[in-house]
RODO-2510 file (C-alpha; in nm, 4 decimals, decimal comma):
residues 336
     n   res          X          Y          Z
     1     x     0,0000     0,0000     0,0000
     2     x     0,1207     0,3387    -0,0885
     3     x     0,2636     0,4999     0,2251
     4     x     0,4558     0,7570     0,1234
     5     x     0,3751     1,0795    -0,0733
     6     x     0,5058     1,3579    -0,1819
     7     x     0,4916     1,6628     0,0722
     8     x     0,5354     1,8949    -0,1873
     9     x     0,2281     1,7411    -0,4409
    10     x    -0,1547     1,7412    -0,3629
    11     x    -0,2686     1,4000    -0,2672
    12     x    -0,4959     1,2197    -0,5660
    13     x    -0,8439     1,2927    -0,4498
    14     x    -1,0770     0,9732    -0,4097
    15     x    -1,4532     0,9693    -0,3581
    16     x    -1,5470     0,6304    -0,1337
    17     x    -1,9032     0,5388    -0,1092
    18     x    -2,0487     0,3154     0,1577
    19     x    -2,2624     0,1109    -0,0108
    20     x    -2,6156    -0,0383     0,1441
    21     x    -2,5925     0,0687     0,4946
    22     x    -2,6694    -0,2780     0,6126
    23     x    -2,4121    -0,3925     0,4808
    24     x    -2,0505    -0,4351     0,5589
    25     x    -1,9713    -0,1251     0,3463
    26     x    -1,9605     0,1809     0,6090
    27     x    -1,7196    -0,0610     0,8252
    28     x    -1,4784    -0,1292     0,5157
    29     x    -1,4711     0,2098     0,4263
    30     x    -1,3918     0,2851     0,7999
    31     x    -1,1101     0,0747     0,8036
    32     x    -0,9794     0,2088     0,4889
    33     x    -0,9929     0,5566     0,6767
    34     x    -0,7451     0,4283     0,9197
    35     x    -0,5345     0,2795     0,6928
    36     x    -0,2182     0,5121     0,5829
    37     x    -0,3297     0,4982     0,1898
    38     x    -0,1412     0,8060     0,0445
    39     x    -0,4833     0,9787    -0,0917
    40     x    -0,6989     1,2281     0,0349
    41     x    -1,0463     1,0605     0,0748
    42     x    -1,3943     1,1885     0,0751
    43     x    -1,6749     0,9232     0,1604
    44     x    -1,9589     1,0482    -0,0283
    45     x    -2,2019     0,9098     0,2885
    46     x    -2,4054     0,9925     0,6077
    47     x    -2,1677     1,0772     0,8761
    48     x    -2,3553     0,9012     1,1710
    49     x    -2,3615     0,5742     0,9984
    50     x    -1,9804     0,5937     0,9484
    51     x    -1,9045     0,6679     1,3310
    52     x    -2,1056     0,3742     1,4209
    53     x    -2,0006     0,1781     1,1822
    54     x    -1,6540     0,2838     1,2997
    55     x    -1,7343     0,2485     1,6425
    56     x    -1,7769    -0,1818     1,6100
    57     x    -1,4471    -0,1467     1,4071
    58     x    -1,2945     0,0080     1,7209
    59     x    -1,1481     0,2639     1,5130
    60     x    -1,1459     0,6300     1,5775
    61     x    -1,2817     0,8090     1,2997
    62     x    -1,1828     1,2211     1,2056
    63     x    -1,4330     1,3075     0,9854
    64     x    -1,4459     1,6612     0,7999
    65     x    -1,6875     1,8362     0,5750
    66     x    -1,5356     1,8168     0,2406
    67     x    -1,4311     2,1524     0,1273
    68     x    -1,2757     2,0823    -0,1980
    69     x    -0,9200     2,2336    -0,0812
    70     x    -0,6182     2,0105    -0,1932
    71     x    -0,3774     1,8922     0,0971
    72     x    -0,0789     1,7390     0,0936
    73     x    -0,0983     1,4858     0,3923
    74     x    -0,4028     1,2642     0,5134
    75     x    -0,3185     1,1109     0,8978
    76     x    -0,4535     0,7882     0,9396
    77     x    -0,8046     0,8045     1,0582
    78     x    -0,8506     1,1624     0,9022
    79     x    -1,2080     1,1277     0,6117
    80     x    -1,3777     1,3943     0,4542
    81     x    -1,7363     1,3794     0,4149
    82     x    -1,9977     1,4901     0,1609
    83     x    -2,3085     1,3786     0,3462
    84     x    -2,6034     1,1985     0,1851
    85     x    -2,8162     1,1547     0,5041
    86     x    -3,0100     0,8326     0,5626
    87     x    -3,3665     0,8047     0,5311
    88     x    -3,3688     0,5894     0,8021
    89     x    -3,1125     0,4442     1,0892
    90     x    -2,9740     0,1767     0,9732
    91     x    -2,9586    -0,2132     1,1178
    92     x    -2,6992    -0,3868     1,0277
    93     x    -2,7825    -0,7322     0,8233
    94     x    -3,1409    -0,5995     0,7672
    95     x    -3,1844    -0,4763     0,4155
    96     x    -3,4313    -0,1474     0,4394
    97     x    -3,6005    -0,0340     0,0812
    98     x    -3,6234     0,3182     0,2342
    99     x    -3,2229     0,3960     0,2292
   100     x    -3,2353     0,2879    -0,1514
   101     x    -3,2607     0,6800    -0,2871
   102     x    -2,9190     0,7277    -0,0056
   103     x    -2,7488     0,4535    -0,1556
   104     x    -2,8333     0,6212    -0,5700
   105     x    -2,7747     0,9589    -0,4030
   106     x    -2,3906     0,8564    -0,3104
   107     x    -2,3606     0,6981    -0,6197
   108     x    -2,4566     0,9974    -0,8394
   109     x    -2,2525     1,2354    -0,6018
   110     x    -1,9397     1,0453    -0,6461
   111     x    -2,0045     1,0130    -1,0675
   112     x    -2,1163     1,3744    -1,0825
   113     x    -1,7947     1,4975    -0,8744
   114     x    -1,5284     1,2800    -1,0763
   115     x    -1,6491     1,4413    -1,4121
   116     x    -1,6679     1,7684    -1,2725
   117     x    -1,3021     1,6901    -1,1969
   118     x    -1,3759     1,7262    -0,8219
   119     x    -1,2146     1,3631    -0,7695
   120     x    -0,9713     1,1964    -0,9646
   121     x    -1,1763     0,8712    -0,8911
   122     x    -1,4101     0,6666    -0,7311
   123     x    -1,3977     0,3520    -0,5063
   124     x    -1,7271     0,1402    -0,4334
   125     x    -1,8549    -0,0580    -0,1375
   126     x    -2,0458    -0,3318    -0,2020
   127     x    -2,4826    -0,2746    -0,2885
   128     x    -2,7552    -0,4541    -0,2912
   129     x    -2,9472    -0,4457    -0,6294
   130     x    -3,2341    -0,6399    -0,5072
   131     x    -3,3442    -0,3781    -0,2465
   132     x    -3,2951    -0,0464    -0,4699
   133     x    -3,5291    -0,2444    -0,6780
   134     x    -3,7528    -0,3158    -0,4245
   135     x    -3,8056     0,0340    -0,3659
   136     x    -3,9238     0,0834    -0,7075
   137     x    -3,5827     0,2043    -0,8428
   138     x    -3,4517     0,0544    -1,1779
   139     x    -3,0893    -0,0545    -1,0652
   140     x    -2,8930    -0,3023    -1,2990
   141     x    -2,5828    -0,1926    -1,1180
   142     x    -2,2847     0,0470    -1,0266
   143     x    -2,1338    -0,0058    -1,3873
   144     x    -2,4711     0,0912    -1,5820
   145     x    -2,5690     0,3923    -1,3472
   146     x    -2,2094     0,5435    -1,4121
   147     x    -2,1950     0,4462    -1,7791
   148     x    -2,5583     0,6409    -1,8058
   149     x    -2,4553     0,9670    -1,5874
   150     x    -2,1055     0,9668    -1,7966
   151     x    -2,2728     0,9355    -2,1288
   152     x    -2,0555     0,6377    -2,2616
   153     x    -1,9828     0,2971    -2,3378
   154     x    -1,7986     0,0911    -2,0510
   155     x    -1,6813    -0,2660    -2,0087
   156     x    -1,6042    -0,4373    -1,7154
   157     x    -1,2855    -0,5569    -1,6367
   158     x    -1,1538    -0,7576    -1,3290
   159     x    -0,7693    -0,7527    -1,2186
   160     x    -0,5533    -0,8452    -0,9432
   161     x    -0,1606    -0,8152    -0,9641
   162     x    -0,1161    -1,1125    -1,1884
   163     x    -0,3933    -1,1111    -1,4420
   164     x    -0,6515    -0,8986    -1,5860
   165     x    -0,9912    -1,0191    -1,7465
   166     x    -1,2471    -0,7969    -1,9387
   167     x    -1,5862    -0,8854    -2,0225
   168     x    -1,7123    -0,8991    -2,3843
   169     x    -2,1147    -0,9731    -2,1681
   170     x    -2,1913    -0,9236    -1,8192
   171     x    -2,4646    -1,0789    -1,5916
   172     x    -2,6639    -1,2733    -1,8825
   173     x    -2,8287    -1,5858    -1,8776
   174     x    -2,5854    -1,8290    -2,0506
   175     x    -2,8936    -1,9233    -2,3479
   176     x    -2,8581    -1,5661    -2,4243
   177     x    -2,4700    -1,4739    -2,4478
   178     x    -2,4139    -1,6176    -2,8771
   179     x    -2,6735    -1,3356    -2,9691
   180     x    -2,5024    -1,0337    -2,7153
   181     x    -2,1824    -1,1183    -2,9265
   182     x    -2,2012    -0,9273    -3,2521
   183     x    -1,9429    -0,7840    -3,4644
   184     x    -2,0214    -0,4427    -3,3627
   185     x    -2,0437    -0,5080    -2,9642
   186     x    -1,7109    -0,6839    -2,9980
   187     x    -1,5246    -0,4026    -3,2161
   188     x    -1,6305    -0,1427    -2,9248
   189     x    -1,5137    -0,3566    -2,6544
   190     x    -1,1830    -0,4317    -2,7752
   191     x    -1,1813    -0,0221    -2,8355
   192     x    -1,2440     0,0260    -2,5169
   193     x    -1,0348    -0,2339    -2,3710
   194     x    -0,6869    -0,1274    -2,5820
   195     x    -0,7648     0,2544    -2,5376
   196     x    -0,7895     0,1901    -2,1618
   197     x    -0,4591    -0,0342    -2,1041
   198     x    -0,2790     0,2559    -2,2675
   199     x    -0,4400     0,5455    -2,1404
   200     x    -0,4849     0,3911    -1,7268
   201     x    -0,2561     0,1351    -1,7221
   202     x     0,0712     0,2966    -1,9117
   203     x     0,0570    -0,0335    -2,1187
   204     x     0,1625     0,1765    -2,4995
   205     x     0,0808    -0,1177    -2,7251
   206     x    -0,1407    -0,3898    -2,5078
   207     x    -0,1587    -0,7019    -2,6240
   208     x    -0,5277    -0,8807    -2,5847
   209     x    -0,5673    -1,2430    -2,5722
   210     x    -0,9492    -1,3167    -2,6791
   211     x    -1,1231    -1,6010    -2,6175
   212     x    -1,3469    -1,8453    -2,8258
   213     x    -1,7174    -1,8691    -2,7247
   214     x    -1,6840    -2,2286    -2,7664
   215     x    -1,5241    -2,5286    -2,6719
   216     x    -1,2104    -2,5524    -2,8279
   217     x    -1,2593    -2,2402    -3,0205
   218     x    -1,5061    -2,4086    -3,1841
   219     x    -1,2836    -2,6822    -3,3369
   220     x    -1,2933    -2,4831    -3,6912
   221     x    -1,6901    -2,4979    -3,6946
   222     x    -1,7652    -2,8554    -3,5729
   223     x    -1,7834    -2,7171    -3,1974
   224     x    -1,9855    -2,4090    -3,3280
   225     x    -1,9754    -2,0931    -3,5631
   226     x    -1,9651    -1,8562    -3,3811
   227     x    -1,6144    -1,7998    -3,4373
   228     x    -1,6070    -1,8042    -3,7569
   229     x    -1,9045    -1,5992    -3,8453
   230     x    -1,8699    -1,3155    -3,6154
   231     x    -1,5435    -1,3369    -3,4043
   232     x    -1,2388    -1,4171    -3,6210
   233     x    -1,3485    -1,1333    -3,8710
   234     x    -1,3842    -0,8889    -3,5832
   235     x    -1,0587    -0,9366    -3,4884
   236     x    -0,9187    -0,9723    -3,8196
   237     x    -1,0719    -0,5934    -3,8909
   238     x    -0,8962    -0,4691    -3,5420
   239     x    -0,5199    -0,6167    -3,6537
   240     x    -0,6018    -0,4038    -3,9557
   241     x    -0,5944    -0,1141    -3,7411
   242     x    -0,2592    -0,2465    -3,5787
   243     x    -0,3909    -0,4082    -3,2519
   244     x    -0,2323    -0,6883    -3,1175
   245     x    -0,5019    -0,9142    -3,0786
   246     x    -0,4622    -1,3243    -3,0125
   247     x    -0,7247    -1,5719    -3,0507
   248     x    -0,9577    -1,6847    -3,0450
   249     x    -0,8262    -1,8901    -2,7996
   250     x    -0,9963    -2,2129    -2,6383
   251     x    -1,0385    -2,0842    -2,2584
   252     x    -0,9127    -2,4158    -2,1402
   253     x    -0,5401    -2,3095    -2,2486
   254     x    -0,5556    -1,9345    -2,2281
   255     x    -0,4359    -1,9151    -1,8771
   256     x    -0,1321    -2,1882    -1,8433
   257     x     0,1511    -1,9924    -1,7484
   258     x     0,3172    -2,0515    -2,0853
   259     x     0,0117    -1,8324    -2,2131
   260     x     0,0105    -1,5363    -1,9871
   261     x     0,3570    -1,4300    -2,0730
   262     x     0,1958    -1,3587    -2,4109
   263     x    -0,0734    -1,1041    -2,3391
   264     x    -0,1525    -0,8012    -2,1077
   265     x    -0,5054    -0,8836    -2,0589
   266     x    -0,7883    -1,1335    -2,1840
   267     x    -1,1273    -1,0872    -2,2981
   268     x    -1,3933    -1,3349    -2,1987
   269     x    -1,6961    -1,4046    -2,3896
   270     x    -1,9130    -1,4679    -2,0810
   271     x    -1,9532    -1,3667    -1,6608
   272     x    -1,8365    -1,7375    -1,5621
   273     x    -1,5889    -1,8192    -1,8656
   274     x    -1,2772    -1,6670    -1,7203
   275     x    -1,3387    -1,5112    -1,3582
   276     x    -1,3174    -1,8413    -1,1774
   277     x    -0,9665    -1,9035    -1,2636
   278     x    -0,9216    -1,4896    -1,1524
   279     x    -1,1141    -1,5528    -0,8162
   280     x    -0,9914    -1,9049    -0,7457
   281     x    -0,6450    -1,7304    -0,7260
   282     x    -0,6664    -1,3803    -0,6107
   283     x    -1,0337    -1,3376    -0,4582
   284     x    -0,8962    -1,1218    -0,1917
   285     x    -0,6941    -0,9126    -0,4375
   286     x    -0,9522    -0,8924    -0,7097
   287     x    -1,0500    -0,5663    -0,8157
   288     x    -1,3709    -0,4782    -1,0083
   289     x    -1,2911    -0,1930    -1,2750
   290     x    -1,4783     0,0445    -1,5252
   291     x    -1,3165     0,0709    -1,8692
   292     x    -1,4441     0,3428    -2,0754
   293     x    -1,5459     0,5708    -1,8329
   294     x    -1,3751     0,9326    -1,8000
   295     x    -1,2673     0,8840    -1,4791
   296     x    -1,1422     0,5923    -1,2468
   297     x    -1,3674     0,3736    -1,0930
   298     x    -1,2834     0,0636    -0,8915
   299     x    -1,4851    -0,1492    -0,6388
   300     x    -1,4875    -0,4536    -0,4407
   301     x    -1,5061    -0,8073    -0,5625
   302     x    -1,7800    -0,9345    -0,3172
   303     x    -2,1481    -0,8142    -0,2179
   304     x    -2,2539    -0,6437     0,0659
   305     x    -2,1484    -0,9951     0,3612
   306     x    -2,4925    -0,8941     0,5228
   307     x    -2,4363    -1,2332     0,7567
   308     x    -2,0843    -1,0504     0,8875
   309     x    -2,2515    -0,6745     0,8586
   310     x    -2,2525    -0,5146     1,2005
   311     x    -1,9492    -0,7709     1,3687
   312     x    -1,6467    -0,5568     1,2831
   313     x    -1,5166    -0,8701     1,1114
   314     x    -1,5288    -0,7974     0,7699
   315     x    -1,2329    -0,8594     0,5869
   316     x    -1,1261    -0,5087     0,4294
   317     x    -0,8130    -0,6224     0,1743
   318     x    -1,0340    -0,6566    -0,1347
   319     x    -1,1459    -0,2530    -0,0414
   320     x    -0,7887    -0,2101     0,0025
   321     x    -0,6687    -0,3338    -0,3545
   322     x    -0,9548    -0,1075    -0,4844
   323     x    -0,8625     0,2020    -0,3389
   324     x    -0,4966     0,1425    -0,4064
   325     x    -0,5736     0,0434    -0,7787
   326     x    -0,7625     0,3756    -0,7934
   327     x    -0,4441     0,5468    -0,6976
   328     x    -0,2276     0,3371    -0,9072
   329     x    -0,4797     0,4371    -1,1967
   330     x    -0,5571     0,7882    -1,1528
   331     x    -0,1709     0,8879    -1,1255
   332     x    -0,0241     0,5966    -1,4144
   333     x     0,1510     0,7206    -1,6856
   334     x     0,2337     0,5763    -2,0553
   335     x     0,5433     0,3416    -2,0178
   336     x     0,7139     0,0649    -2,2590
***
């Protein structure tokens, strides 16, 4: 973790939101407080649920009203605050549909202050969708409500130190994943993708490793055509425009170490085609990411824990390796 900064330089600013306030959220991003991260963060949150929250962490929390002023140092413990009040107190482990418009609120805060350029990024606790919908709210996610209040196209991409895996579909059913894979969707994801592994990782020409949809690649068209009809000519039409692009690739091969020495990240045709081997490996060093976005935005790689909500037990590293990928991110530089 990033420890020590530069006196002289204004510390990268990062919005943190809390997440459902029954949830172990407010007591990650408490212990993230007191960590010594070298950025100045601003929960985006109601302040009495993080001093109670901090409280059953045992950790003694310095909040301050945000007032956009760059400093140089953050001591351990020390959090701005722009406060989104609760609707209601929260209990921790019981979901409440009446906190649903805080949890939106902190979530359009945080967007609406990174593309104002008020933060240089945003780290995410974990939500529940199920409640915000409960409420009445259409909620498909953090990664949709961003990509609509930024105005863009975004894919999802999930790293930890060793390996990085974008997604060419999301949360699908797995009957409907050959029709959401289309020349066109593919051509802007792999866009996305190579733009972003220059642009926030300092990667200056990323190599992508994509996989097949089927088995085997589809075993030249006796597995399936998908790769013929639509993927091989998508990728043929991106070399064109001088990416380095391998595959497809069967997914059964794509990750032997022999493999990984030959790309800088893979794309996966579906949710469950490529994140096990990431999780199996890495879960608590897993960071969710937004590609495509105009600002950073990392999260968690696990839901809201409501059975460990309220214990102070809730294991903070995978909020750690988001925050510190958000600094890593929002200060990288092109490199060869």
């Amino acid at each position: 973790m990033s420890t020590g900064p530069d006196i002289h330089r204004p510390l990268p600013r990062l919005a943190i939101t809390s997440g459902d306030p029954a949830g172990v959220g407010p007591e990650l991003v408490a212990r993230l407080a007191a960590s010594p991260l070298a950025a100045d963060l601003v929960a985006v949150s109601d302040a009495g649920l993080l001093e109670r929250a901090a409280r059953r962490c045992g950790i003694t929390l310095k909040l301050e009203t945000d007032n956009g002023q760059p400093r140089n140092l953050r001591a351990a413990g020390s959090l701005r605050l722009v406060e989104v009040p609760l609707r209601v107190e929260e209990t921790p482990g019981r979901l409440d549909p009446r906190n649903a418009f805080h949890v939106l609120n902190t979530l359009a805060q945080a967007a609406d202050g990174c593309i104002a350029g008020a933060f240089d990024g945003v780290v995410t606790a974990p939500v529940q969708k199920s409640v915000i919908n409960d409420a009445g709210e259409p909620f498909t996610g953090h990664t949709e409500l961003f990509a609509q209040r930024a105005g863009c196209n975004v894919v999802m991409m999930l790293a930890s130190p060793e390996l990085r895996v974008a997604l060419a579909t999301t949360h699908l059913p797995l009957a409907n994943v050959p029709a959401a894979i289309t020349h066109e969707s593919l051509t802007r994801t792999l866009r996305i993708v190579h733009a972003e592994l220059i642009a926030k990782f300092g990667i200056t020409a990323p190599r992508i490793a994509v996989l097949g949809l089927n088995p085997h690649a589809g075993e030249a068209g006796h597995l399936g055509h998908e790769e013929i009809d639509t993927i091989i000519p998508a990728l043929d039409a991106l070399r064109g425009e001088g990416m380095r692009l391998l595959g497809p690739l069967p997914a059964d091969t794509a990750f032997v170490p022999a493999m990984r020495t030959r790309y800088d990240a893979v794309l996966a045709m579906y949710h469950d085609q490529a994140l096990p081997v990431l999780k199996s490996e890495a879960f608590d060093r897993t960071v969710n990411i937004t590609l495509g976005l105009p600002f950073v935005r990392t999260s968690v790689d696990h839901g809201t824990a409501l059975d460990l909500a309220g214990t102070g037990r809730a294991d903070a590293s995978s909020m750690f390796a988001a925050a510190e990928m958000a600094l890593q991110l929002a200060t990288q530089r092109p490199h060869t």
